[in-house]
MIRO-653678 format. One record per residue (C-alpha): residue number from 1; residue in three letters; x, y, z. Coordinates in nm, 3 decimals, decimal comma. Layout:
// MIRO-653678
  seq  type        X        Y        Z
  NUM   ALA        X        Y        Z
...
***
This chain:
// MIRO-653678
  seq  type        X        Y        Z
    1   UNK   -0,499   -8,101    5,974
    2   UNK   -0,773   -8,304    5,749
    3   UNK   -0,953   -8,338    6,073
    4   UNK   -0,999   -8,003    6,135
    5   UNK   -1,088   -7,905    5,785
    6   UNK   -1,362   -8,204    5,823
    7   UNK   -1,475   -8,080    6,116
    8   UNK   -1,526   -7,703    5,979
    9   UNK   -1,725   -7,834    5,692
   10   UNK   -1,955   -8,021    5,941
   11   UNK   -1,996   -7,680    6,171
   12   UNK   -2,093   -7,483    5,884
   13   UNK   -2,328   -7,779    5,739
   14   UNK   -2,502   -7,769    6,081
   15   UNK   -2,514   -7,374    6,040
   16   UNK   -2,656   -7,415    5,753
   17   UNK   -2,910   -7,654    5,848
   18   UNK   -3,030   -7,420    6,113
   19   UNK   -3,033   -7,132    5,936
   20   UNK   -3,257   -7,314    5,670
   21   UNK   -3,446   -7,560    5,871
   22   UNK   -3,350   -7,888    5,741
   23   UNK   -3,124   -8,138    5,884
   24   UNK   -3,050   -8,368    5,598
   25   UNK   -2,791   -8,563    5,744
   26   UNK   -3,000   -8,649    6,063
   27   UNK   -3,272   -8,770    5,792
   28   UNK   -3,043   -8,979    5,573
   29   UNK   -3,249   -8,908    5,236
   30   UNK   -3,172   -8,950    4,926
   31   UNK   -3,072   -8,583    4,713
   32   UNK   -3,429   -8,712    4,484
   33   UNK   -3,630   -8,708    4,821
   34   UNK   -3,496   -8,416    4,956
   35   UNK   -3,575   -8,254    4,561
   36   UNK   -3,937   -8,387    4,528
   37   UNK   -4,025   -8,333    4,900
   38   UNK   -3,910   -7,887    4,786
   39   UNK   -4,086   -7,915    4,477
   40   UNK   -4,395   -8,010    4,645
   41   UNK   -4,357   -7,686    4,846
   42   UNK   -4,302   -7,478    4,484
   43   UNK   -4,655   -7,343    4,369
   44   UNK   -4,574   -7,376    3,943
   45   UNK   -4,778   -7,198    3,694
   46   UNK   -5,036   -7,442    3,538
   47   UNK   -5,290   -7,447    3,289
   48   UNK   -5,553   -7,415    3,562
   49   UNK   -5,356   -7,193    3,839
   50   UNK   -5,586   -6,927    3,920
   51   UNK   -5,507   -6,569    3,831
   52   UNK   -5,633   -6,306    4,103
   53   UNK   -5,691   -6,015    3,782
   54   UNK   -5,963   -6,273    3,620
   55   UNK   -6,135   -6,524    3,896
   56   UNK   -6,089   -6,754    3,619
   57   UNK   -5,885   -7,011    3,538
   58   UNK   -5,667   -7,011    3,233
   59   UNK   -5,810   -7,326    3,103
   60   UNK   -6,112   -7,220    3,124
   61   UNK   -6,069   -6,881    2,980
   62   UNK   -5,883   -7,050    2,683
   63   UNK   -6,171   -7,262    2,642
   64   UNK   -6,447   -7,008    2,646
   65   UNK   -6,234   -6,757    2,421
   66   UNK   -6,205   -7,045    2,204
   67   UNK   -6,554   -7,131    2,170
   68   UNK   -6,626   -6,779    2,113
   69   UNK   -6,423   -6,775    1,808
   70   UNK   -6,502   -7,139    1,690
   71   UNK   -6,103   -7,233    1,715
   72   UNK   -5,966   -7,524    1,870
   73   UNK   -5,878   -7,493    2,244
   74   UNK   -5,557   -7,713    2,238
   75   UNK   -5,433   -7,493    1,969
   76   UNK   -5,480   -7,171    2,177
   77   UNK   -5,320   -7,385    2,488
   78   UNK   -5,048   -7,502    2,245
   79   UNK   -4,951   -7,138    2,199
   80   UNK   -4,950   -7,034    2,533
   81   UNK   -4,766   -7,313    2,695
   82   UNK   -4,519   -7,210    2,381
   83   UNK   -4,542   -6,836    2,418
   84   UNK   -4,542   -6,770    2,817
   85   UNK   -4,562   -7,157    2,947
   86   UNK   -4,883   -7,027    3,111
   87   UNK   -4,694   -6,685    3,296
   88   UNK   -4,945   -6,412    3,247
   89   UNK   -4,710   -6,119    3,366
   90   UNK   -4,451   -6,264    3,100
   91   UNK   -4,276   -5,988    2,918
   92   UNK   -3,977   -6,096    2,643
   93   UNK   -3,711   -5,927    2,545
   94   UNK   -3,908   -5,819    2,277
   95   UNK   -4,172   -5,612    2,422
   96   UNK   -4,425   -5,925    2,399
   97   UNK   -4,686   -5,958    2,681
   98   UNK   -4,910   -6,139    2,900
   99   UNK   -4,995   -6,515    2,819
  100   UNK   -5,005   -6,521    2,439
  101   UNK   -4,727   -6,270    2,419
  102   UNK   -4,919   -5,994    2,236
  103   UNK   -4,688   -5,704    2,134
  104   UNK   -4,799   -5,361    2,211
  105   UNK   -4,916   -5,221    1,868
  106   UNK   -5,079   -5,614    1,805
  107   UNK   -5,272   -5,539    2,147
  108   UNK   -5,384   -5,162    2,028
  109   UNK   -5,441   -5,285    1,710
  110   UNK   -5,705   -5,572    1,862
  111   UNK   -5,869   -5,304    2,153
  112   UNK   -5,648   -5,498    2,454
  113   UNK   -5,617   -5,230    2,707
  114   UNK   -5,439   -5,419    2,962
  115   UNK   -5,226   -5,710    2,782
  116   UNK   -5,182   -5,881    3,161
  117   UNK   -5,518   -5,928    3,219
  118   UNK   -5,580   -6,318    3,119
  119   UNK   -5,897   -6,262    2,918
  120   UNK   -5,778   -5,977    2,750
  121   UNK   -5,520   -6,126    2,676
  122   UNK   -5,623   -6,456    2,546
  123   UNK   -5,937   -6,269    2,387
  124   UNK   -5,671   -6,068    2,146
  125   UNK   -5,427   -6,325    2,087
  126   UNK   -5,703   -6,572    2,010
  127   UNK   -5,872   -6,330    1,783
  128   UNK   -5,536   -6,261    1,622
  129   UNK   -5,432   -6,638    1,505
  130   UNK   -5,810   -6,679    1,422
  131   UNK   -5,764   -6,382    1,183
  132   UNK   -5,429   -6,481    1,070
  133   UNK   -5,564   -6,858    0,992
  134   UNK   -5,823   -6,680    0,767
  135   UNK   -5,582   -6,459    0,588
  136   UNK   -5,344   -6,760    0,506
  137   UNK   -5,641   -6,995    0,394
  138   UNK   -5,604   -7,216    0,719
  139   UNK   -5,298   -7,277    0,623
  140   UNK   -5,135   -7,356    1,015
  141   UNK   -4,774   -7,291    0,985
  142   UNK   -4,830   -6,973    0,777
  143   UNK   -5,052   -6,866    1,003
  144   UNK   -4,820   -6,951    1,333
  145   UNK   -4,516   -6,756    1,133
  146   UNK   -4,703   -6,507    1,097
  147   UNK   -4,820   -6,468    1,423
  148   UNK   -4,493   -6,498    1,558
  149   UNK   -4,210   -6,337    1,298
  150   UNK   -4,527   -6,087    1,148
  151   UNK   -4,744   -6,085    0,841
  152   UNK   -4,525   -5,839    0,649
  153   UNK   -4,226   -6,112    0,692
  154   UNK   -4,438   -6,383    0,599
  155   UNK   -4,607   -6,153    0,311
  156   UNK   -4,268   -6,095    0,151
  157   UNK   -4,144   -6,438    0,107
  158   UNK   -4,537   -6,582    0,068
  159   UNK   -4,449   -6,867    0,280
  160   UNK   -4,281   -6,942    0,632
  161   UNK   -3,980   -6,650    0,616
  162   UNK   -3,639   -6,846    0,685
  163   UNK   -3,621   -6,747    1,039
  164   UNK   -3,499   -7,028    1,319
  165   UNK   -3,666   -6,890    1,560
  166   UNK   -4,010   -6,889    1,356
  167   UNK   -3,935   -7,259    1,225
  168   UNK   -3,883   -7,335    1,560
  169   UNK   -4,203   -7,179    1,695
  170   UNK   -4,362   -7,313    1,476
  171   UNK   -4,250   -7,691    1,566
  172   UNK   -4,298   -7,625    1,905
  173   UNK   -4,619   -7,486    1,878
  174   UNK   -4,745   -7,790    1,617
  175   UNK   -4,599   -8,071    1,890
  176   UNK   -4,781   -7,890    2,147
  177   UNK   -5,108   -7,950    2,028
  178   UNK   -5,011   -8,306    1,881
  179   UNK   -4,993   -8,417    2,232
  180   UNK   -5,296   -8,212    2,367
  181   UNK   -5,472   -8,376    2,076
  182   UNK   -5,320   -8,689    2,145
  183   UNK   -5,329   -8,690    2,544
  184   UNK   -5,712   -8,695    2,552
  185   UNK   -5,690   -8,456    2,812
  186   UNK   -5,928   -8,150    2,694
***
């Protein structure tokens, strides 16, 4: 009886392989090489994947946007990896949009027609924390609350409202750019 059962497993592994195209057993790999060798295959959203609305890449959007402005560039890449880890059609459950997660009155408010479009996008979200940082005297992790939780939250208390998910924006965003700072990679 345990035979059988054995040998039903192995007919629907070998169905399986066919239908899929692998034959892992033949191959004796390890589950790690069988992972990597998929990933490989996986095209994952990167700082520099190229977006078919721009041309351009996101890095080097980020860091023309940023010169334009005369903000740091690993503090606008901090904030996207944070906000969309690089997705430009990302939408949360909030309403947010598009790389740096702009929110539809935000992206009216700072002329972004089109909230998906990377330049837009970065353009208005980049103008926004540049504002923001002016407002709150350059004063960072006002300025990130603020961006993230909204001025009139961060108005009312006059400092960082008591919000986890701000704090922990926040701490994401600030460890972010420690390491782009840090990693020498610009």
């Amino acid at each position: 009886m345990k035979l059988d059962r054995v040998q039903d497993i192995m007919s629907r592994i070998e169905t399986l392989e066919k239908r899929f195209g692998v034959e892992v057993l033949n191959e004796k790999k390890s589950f790690e090489e069988i992972l990597n060798q998929e990933e490989q295959k996986i095209e994952l959203p990167s700082p520099q994947s190229n977006s078919s609305k721009t041309g351009d890449s996101v890095l080097e959007t980020l860091k023309k946007v940023a010169g334009k402005y005369n903000i740091s560039p690993d503090l606008i890449r901090s904030m996207i990896k944070v906000e969309s880890n690089y997705d430009p059609d990302a939408v949360s459950d909030k309403g947010a949009k598009g790389l740096m997660q702009l929110m539809d009155s935000t992206s009216s408010s700072l002329g972004v027609n089109d909230p998906f479009d990377i330049e837009e996008n970065i353009d208005g979200g980049t103008r926004h924390i540049k504002n923001l940082l002016e407002k709150y005297n350059a004063d960072l992790p006002k300025a990130l609350a603020a961006y993230n939780a909204g001025e009139v939250a961060v108005d009312k208390t006059g400092d960082i409202p008591d919000y986890p998910e701000t704090r922990d924006y926040i701490e994401r965003v600030l460890s972010e750019l420690d390491k782009y700072q840090n990693s020498g990679n610009k």
